[in-house]
N, C-alpha and C positions, 0 to 999 in steps of 0.2 A: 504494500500500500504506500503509495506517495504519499508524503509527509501535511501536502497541502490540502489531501482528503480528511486530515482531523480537523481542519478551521470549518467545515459547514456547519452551520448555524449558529457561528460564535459570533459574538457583538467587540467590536474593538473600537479606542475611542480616534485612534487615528491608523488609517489604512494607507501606507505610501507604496506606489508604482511605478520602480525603476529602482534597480540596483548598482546604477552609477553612480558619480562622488555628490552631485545631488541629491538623491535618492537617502545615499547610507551618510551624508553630513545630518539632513533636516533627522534620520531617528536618532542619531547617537545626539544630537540637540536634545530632541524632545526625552529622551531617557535620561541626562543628565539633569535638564529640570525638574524632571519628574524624581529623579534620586536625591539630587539634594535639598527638595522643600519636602523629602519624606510622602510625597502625593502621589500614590499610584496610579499609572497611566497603561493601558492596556494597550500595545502597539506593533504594528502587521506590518514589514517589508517584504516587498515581495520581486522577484529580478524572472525576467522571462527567461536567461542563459545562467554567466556566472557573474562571481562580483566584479565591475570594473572591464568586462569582456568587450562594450561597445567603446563608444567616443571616449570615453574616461580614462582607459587602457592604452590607447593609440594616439597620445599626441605627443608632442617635442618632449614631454616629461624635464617639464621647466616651471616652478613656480616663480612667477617675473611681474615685474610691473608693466611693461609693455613701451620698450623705448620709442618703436615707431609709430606710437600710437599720438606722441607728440605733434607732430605732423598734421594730423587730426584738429587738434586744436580740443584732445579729450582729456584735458589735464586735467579733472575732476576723475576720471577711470584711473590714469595712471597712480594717481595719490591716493585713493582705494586701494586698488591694486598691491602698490610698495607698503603700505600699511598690512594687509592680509598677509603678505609675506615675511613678515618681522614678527606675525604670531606665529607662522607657520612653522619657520629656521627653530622657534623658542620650543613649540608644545609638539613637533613632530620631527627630533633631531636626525633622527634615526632613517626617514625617509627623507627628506630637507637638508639639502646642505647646500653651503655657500656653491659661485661657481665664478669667475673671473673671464672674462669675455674678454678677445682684442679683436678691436672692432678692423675688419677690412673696408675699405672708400674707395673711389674712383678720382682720385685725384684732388690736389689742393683745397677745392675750394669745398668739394664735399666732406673733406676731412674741420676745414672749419664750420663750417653747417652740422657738422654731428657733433664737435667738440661741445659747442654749443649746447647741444640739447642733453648731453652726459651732463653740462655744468646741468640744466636744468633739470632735468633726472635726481641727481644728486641731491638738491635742492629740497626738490618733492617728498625724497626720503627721508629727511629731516634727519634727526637724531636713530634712524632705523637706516642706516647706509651701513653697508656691509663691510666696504673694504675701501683702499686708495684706488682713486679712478686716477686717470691719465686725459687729460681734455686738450691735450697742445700735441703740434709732431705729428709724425707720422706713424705713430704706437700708440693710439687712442685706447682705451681700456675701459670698464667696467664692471659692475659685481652685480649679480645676480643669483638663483637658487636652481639646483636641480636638482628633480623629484624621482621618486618610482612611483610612478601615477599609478599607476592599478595597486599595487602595495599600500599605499592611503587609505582607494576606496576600501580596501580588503582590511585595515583594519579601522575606519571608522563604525563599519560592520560588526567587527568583534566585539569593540568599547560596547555597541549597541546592544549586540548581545548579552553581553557581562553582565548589563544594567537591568536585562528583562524583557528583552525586544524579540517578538518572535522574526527570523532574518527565514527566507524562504528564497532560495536560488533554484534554479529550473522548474520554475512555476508561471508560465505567461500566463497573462490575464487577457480575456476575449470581450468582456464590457466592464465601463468604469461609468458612474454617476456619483452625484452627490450624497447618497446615503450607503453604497457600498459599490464591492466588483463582482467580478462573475470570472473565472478563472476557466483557462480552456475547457479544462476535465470536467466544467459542471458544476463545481462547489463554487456556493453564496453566500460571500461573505455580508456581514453591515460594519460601518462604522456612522459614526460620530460628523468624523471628515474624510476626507479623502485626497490624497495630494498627487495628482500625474507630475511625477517626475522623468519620464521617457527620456525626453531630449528629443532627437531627431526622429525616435518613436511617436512621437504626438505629430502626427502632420498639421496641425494648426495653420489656417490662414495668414496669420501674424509669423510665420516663421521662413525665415530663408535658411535652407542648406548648405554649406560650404565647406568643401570636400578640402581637406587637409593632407597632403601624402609625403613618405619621408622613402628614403634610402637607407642601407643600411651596407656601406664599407671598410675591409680593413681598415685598421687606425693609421690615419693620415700622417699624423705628426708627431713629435714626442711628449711628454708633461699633460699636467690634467688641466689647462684653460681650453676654451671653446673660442671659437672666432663667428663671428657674426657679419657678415656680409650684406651690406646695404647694395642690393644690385641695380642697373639703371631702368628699371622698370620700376622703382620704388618697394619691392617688397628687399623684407629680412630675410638670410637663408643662415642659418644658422649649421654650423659643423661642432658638435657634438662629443667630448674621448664619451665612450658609450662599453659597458659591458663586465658584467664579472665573470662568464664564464669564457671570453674570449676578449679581447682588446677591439674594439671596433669603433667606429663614425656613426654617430647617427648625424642627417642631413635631411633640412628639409624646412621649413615647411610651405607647402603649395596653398592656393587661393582658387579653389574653382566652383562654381554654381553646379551642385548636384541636383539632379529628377529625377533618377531612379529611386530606387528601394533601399530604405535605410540600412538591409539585413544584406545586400549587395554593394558594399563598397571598395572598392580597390583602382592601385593607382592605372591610369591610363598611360599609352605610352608618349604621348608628348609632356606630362609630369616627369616620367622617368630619364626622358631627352632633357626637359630644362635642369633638373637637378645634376646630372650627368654634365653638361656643360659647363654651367657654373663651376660644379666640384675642379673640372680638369682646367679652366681657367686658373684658377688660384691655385691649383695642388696638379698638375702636369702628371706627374705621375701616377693619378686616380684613373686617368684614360685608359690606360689600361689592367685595370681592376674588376675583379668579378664582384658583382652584387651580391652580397650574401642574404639580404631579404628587403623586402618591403613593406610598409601597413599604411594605411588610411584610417581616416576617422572625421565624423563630420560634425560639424560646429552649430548650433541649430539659432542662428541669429536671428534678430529684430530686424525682420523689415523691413527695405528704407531703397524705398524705388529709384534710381536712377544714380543711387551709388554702385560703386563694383564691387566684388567682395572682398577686395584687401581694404578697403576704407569704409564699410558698412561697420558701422559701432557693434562693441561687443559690452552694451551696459546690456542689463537686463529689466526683466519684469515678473510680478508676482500678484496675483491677485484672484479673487473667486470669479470663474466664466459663471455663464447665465444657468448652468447646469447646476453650481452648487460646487464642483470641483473648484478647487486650487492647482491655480496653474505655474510651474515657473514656465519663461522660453527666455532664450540671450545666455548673457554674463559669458565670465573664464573659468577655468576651472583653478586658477588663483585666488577668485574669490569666493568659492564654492560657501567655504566656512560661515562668512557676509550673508549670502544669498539663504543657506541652511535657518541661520538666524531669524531672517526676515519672515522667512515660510513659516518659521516655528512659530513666530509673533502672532502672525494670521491665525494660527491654526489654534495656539491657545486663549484665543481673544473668543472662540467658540467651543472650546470644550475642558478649559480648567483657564478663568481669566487670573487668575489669582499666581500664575505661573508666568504669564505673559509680559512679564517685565524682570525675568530672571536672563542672564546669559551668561552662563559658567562653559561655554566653549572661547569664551575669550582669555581665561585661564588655565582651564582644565587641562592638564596633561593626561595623555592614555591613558588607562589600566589597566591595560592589556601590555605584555610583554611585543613589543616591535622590532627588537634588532635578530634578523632573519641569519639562522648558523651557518656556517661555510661547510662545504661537502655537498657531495649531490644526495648522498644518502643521506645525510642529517635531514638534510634542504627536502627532502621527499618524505619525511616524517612529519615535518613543520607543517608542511605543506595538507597534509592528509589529519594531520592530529587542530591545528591550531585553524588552518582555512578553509578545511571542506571542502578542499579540492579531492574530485572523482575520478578525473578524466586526466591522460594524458594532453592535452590540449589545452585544461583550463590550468594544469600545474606551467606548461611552457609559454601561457601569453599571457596569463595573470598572475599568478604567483610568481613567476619568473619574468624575462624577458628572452628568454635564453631562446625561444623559435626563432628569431633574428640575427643573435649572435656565428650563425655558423650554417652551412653546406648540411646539413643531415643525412645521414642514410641511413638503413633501413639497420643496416648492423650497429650505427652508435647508438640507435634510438629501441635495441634490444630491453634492453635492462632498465629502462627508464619504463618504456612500455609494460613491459611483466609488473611490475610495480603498480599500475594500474591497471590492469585486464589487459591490457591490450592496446589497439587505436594507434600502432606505426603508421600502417596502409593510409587510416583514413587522415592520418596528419600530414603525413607527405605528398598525397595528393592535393592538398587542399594548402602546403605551405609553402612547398619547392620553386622555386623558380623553373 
């Protein structure tokens, strides 16, 4: 019996859907308020695949303030933003750590245009700036954070659990309203509230898609900074040191209007060309590098007709639709924690108001153990004891990163396999270049 057949008929006072860093920030929110004013809260996450498997999983894995977003003239996101990331380095060390950028330009004049905007960067950050920047020269510099994004979602999940949260991973849900969901298999739940956190699962009118895609190459360079690349088309590409179980690049990220199928995304081959170009511009010797992997993941923004999608705003919104649901769409996944917040506010403004001015994720450190053991065997205990991971698939693109890290074959992916039933075949078909 699937686990989601014991919720029929049970009344919960808040029902969230979506097991992204949205999804699993608003429970582990709502469970800590509910833990420290001692006020029981009865509360349902429910994820259609595994934790962190879609967009949350799949992006630069950078908590940042958003240097080119200056550009924009969104200095109100950036200072959010740099702000989120100064709780984030504090209360989640363990996935969060510094990361020092040097910035590459296109010459003189855009090396002083960006200088500039590191001075204002820096600025924004106030007394939460990480490191010495470099803003003169031809060695521009910067600090910023980089995350194991599905490792967050994976354990703001835990926290949640710890606290009393029932957490439900490969459970989609087939209808959602204002007083409960209806879950493929048939089981009906009710709640209180109900919060669609999907992301690019929610097709909402208010929402545009944009498709993100990265590369994934031997390690380009020596030392652990990242270089960031303002290209003359105006987007960031960002080169990456990437990898514990292999040294590699991650490189990326692309800006494109997706229409397909949230559950279909992967990069195209003129992505693959612009990132491949770029790379062999600056690093000569990538040209002749094999791809060791690829991922996408889509950004599900606000909106905003007659921009493009590198300059269409990544603020967000939160509010009840005409249904009764609470909706998030937008934001970054920088300020997920903010957004968590905000959702939490709504939700207990109708189902414990007396909570609704509590916010102990601005302090709260985990309580859950998060520094992940070295070994593959450790690492597949961890993995199986602490994250509920089942599948070969979900241990190497969420728990891990390691589907990216490297060329697989069917014989390294032995023993990883047996360890979970099985699911070589169906990983390598479905990862391999």
């Amino acid at each position: 019996m699937h686990p989601s057949e014991e919720l029929a008929g049970r009344h919960f006072d808040a029902v969230i859907v979506g097991g992204g860093i949205n999804g699993a920030g608003i429970a582990r929110d709502l469970a800590l308020r509910a833990h420290s004013a001692k006020h029981p809260l009865n509360i349902l996450l429910l994820e259609k695949s595994f934790w962190g498997s879609g967009t949350s999983g799949k992006n630069s894995h950078l908590i940042h303030g958003g240097l080119r977003y200056l550009k924009y003239l969104d200095v109100g996101l950036v200072r959010e933003a740099l702000s989120e990331r100064a709780t984030l380095l504090k209360l989640a060390p363990n996935t969060v750590r510094p990361l020092r950028f040097k910035l590459s330009t296109n010459g003189p004049l855009d090396s002083l245009k960006y200088g500039a905007g590191i001075i204002l960067y820096d600025l924004l950050a106030g007394q939460h700036r990480i490191g010495k920047s470099q803003y003169f020269g031809t060695n521009l510099s910067y600090w910023d954070a980089a995350s194991d994004s599905a490792a967050l979602v994976i354990d703001n999940v835990r926290d949640a659990k710890q606290l009393g949260t029932v957490c439900l991973p490969r459970s989609p849900v087939r209808r959602i309203s204002g007083d409960g969901v209806e879950l493929d298999n048939g089981v009906r739940v009710k709640a209180a509230t109900v919060i669609d956190a999907r992301g690019p699962w929610n097709r909402s009118a208010s929402m545009r898609l944009v498709r993100g895609s990265h590369i994934v190459l031997p390690r380009l360079f020596p030392g652990g900074d990242a270089v960031a690349h303002f290209h003359t088309d105006g987007r960031i590409i960002f080169f990456i040191p990437w990898g514990d179980l292999n040294p590699v690049t991650l490189i990326g990220t692309t800006d494109v209007d997706h229409s397909g199928s949230a559950d279909s995304v992967e990069i195209s081959w003129n992505e693959t060309e612009y990132l491949q170009n770029i790379a062999a511009k600056l690093f000569p010797h990538s040209a002749d590098m094999p791809i060791l992997g690829t991922f996408s993941s889509l950004r599900p923004l606000l909106a905003a007709p007659g921009k493009s999608a590198s300059s269409t705003s990544r603020e967000h919104h939160i509010a009840y639709r005409p249904d009764g649901v609470l909706e998030i769409t937008g934001g970054k996944y920088t300020t997920y924690r903010l957004m968590a917040e905000q959702a939490a506010d709504l939700a207990c403004l109708r189902i414990a108001p007396n909570l609704a001015s509590l916010h102990p994720t601005r302090t709260a450190p985990f309580t859950v153990p998060t520094l992940r053991p070295n070994g593959v065997d450790q690492r597949i205990a961890w993995a199986k004891a602490e994250e509920g991971c089942e599948t070969l698939e979900e241990f190497l693109t969420c728990s891990t990163n390691w589907a990216w890290q490297k060329h697989w074959t069917a014989q390294d992916l032995e023993p990883l396999a047996s360890a979970f039933g099985g699911g070589a075949e169906a990983f390598l078909e479905r990862y391999e270049l």
